[in-house]
C-alpha positions as CSV (number, residue, x, y, z in Angstrom):
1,X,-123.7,-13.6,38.3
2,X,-124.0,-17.6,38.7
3,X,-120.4,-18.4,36.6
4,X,-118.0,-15.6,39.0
5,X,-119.6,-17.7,41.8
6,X,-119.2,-20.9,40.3
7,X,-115.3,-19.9,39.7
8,X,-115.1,-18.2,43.3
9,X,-116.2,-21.8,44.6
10,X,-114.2,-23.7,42.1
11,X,-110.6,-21.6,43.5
12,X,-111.8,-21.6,47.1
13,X,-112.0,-25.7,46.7
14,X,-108.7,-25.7,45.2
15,X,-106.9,-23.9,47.3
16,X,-108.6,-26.0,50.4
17,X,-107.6,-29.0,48.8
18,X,-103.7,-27.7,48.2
19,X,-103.3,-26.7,52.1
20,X,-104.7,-30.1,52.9
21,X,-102.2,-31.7,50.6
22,X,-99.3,-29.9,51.8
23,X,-100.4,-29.8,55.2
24,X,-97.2,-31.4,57.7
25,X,-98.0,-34.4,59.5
26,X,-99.2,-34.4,63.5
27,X,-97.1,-37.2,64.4
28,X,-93.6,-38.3,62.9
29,X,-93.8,-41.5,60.7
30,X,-92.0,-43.5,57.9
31,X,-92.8,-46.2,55.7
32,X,-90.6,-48.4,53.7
33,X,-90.8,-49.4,49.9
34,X,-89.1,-52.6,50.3
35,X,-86.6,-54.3,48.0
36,X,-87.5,-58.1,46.7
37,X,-86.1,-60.4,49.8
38,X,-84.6,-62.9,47.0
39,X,-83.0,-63.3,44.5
40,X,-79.7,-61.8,44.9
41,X,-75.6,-62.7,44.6
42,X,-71.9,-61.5,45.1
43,X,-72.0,-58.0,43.8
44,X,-76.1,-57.2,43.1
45,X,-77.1,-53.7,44.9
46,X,-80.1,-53.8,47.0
47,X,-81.9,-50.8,47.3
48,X,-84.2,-49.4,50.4
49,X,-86.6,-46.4,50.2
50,X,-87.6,-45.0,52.9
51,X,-90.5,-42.1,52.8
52,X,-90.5,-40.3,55.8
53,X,-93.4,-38.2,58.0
54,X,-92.4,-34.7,59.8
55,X,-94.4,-33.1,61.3
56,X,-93.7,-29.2,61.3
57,X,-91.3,-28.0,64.4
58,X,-88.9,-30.7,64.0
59,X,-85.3,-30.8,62.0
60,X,-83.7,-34.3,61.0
61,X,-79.9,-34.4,63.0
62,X,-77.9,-35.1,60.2
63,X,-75.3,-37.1,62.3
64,X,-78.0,-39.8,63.0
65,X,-77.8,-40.7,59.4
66,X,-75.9,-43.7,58.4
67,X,-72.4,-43.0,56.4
68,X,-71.6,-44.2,52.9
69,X,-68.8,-46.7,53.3
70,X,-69.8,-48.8,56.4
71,X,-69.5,-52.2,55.6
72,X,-70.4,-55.2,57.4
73,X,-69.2,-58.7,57.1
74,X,-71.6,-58.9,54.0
75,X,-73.4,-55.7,53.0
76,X,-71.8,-52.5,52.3
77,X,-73.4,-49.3,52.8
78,X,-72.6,-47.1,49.1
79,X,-74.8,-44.6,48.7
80,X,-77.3,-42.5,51.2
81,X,-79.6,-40.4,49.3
82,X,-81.8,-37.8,51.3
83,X,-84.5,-36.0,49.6
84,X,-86.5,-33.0,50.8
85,X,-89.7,-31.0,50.3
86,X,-89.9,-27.6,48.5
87,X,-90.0,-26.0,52.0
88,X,-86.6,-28.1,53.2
89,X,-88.2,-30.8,55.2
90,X,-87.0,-34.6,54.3
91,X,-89.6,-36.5,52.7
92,X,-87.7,-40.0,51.3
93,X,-84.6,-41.8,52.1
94,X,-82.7,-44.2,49.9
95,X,-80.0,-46.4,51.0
96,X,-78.2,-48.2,48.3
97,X,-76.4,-51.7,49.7
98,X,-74.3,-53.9,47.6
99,X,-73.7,-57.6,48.6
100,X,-70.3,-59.1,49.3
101,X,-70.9,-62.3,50.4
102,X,-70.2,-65.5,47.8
103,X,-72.1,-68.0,50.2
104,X,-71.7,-71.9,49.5
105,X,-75.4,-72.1,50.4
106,X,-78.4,-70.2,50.4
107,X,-78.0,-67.3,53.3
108,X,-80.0,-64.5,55.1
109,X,-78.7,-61.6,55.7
110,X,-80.7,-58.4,57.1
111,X,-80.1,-55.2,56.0
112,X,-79.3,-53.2,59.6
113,X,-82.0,-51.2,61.4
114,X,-82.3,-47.2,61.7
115,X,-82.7,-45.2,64.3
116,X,-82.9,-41.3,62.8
117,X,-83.3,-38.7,65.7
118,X,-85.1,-35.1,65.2
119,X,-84.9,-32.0,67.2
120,X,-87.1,-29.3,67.7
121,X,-90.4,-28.7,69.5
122,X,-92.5,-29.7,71.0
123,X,-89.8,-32.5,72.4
124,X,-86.8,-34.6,70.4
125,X,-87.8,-37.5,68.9
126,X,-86.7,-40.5,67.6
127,X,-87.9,-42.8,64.4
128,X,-86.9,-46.1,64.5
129,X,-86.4,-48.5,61.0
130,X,-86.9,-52.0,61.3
131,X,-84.0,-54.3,59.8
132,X,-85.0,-56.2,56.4
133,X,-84.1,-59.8,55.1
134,X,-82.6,-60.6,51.8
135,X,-81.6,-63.6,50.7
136,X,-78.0,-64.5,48.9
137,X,-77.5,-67.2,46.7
138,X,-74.2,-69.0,46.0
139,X,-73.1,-68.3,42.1
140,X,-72.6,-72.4,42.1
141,X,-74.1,-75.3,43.6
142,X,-71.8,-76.8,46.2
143,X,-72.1,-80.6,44.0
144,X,-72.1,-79.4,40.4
145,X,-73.0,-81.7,37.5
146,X,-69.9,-84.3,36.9
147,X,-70.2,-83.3,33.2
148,X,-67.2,-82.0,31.2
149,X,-67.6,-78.3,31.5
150,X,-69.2,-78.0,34.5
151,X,-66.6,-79.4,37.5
152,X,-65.3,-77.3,40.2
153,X,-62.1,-76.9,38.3
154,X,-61.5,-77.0,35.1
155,X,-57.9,-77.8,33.0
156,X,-55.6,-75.0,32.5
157,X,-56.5,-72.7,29.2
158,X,-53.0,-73.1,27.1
159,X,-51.5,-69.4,26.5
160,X,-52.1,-68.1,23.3
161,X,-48.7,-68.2,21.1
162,X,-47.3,-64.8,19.6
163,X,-45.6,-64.8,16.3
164,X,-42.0,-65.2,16.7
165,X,-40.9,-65.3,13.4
166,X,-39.9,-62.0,12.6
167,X,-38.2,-61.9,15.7
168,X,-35.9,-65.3,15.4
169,X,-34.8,-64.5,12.0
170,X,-34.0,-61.2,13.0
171,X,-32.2,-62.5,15.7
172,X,-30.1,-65.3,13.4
173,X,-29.2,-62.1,11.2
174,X,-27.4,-60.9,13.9
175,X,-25.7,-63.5,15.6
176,X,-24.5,-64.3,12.1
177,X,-23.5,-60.6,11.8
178,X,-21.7,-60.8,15.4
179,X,-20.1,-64.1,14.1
180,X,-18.9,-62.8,10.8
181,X,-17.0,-59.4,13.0
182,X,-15.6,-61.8,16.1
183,X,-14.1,-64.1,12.9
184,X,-12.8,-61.1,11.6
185,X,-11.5,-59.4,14.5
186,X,-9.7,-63.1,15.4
187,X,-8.2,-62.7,12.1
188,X,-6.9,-59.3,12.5
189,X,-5.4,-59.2,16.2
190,X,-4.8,-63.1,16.6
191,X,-4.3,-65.1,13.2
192,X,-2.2,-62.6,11.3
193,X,-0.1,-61.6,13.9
194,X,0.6,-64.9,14.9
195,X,1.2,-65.9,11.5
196,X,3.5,-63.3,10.7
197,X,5.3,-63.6,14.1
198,X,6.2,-67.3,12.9
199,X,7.4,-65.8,9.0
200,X,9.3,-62.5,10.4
201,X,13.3,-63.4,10.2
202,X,14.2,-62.6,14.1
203,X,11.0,-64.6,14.8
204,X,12.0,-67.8,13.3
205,X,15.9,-67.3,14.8
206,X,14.3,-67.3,18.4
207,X,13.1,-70.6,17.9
208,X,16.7,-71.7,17.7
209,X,18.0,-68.9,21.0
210,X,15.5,-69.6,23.1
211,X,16.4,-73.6,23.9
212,X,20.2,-72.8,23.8
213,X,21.3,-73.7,26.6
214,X,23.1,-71.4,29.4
215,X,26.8,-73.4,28.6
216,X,26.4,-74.3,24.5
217,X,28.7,-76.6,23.0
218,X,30.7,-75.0,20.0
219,X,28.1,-76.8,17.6
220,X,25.2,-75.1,19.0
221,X,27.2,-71.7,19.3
222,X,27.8,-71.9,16.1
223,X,24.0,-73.0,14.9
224,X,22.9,-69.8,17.0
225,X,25.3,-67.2,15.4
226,X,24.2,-68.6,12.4
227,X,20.9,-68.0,12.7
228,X,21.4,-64.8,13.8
229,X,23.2,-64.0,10.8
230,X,20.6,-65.2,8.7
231,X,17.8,-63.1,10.0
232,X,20.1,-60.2,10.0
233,X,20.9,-60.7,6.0
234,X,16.8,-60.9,5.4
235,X,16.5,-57.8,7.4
236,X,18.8,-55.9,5.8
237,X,17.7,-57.5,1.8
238,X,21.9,-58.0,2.0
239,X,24.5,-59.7,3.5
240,X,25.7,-57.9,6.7
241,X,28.6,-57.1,7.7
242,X,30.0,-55.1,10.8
243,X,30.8,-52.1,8.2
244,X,27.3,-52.1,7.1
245,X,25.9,-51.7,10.6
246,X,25.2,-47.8,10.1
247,X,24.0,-48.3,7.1
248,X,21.7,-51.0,8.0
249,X,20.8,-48.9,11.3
250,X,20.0,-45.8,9.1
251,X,17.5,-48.1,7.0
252,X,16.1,-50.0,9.5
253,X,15.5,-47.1,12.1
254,X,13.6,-49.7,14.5
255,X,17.0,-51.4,15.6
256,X,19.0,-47.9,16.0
257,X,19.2,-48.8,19.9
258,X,21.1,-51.9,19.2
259,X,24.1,-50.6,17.2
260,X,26.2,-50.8,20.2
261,X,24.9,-54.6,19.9
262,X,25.3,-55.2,16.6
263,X,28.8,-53.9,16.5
264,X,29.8,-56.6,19.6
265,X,27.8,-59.4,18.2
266,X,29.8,-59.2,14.5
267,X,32.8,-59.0,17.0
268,X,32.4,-62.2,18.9
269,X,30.5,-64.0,15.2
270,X,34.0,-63.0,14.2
271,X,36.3,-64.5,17.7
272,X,33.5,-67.8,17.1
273,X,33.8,-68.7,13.6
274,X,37.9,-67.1,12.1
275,X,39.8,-67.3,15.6
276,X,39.3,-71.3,16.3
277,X,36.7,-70.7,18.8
278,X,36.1,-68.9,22.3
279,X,34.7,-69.9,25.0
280,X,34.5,-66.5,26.6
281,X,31.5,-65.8,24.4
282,X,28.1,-65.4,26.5
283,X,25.5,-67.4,25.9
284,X,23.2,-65.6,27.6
285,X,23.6,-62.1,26.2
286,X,23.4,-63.4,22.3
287,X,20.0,-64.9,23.7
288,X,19.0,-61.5,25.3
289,X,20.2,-59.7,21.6
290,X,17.8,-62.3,20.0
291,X,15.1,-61.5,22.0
292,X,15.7,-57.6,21.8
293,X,15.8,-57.9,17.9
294,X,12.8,-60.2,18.0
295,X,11.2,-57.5,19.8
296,X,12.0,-54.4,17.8
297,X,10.7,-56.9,15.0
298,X,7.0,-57.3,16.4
299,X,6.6,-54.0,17.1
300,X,7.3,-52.7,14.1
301,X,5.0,-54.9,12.2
């Protein structure tokens, strides 16, 4: 009979003590767990914990709460952590600041003051958080030592350097290579046909044409039908005559549209050199035939 009543007494005082525990508050209160007023620099987060009082009746107004992001000239709010009770009533709030100040001397700054409002019977109320100090130190002193090292500024760090060596001599490989084709594209569409525009048989004969002058003496006529005749011969691997012209045309089909010409320029090679001369020969059309033949020459090369 004496243990059940011992264990009836034991329960009944535990279940006393648990109402008492969990009993809500007559009058609405906080307290603060303070952070360290010291200590801190650029970038450090300074934390403030809040545990909070409610009695029953009342509900915490949400909008009264500070918001994440506010930022002053030196703190920023970052985080606002509200906790609650098993029965939904806020017991601790913790508000997370980090510093973004880089003072040149030792400064105080205060983290701000709350002022949370609740609603509910038997009245509204209000619970007001004092501001707290902290203290920011600069992340230099404003005279630093004079030793090397340890100035306000310090000489330039020299870049590393990258390996360029793969790179140059890759680069020389095909310069060189660009080099070697521009040499032999020079070769192909300058040199040789240069070359072979000074050995060709018209080509050399319009050296003589093109300085003869508009009214030629018979001496330079006769140098100019000449050398006409001469490129003609080396044309044809013969000497021409004026019955060989078909034949030559019908070999040499490059100069079929100058029969016509080739027929009146052994015509007046004949009037210049077997009937004493004649002035009546022009000038300037055996210098146009040169050309013409000079012409039919280079483009058949």
């Amino acid at each position: 009979m004496i243990r059940p009543a011992l264990l009836a007494a034991a329960m009944l005082l535990i279940f006393t003590l648990s109402r008492s525990a969990t009993a809500a508050p007559d009058t609405l209160g906080a307290s603060s767990d303070e952070p360290r007023a010291f200590g801190y620099t650029v970038g450090d987060v300074v934390s403030r914990r809040i545990t909070l009082r409610v009695p029953a009746g009342l509900e915490l107004d949400p909008d009264s709460l500070p918001r994440a992001g506010a930022r002053g000239r030196a703190l920023e709010l970052q985080r606002v952590v509200l906790h609650k009770s098993l029965a939904g009533v806020p017991d601790a709030l913790r508000l997370d600041y980090q510093v973004f100040l880089a003072p040149r001397e030792l400064r105080v700054l205060e983290m701000p003051p709350l002022e949370l409002r609740f609603d509910g019977s038997p009245r509204p109320q209000t619970l007001r958080i004092d501001a707290w100090p902290v203290t920011v130190a600069p992340l230099a002193p404003v005279e630093p030592s004079p030793r090397e090292g340890l100035g306000e500024m310090r000489p330039d760090r020299e870049p590393s350097r990258l390996a360029t060596g793969l790179a140059r001599m890759r680069l020389t490989v095909e310069v060189g290579a660009m080099l070697l084709l521009l040499g032999y594209l020079a070769q192909v569409y300058l040199v040789l046909p240069w070359s072979a525009q000074r050995r060709r048989p018209f080509g050399r004969a319009w050296k003589t044409l093109s300085v003869l002058p508009t009214r030629p003496d018979a001496k330079q006529r006769r140098a100019a039908f000449e050398r006409v005749h001469a490129a003609l011969n080396e044309t044809a691997g013969e000497v021409l005559f004026e019955p060989g012209v078909d034949r030559f045309v019908g070999r040499q089909p490059r100069f079929a549209s100058l029969r016509d010409d080739l027929v009146r320029f052994f015509a007046d090679s004949r009037a210049e050199f077997f009937a004493g001369g004649d002035d009546a020969v022009d000038a300037r059309w055996l210098v146009a035939f040169g050309r013409r033949c000079r012409d039919l020459e280079r483009g058949a090369a």
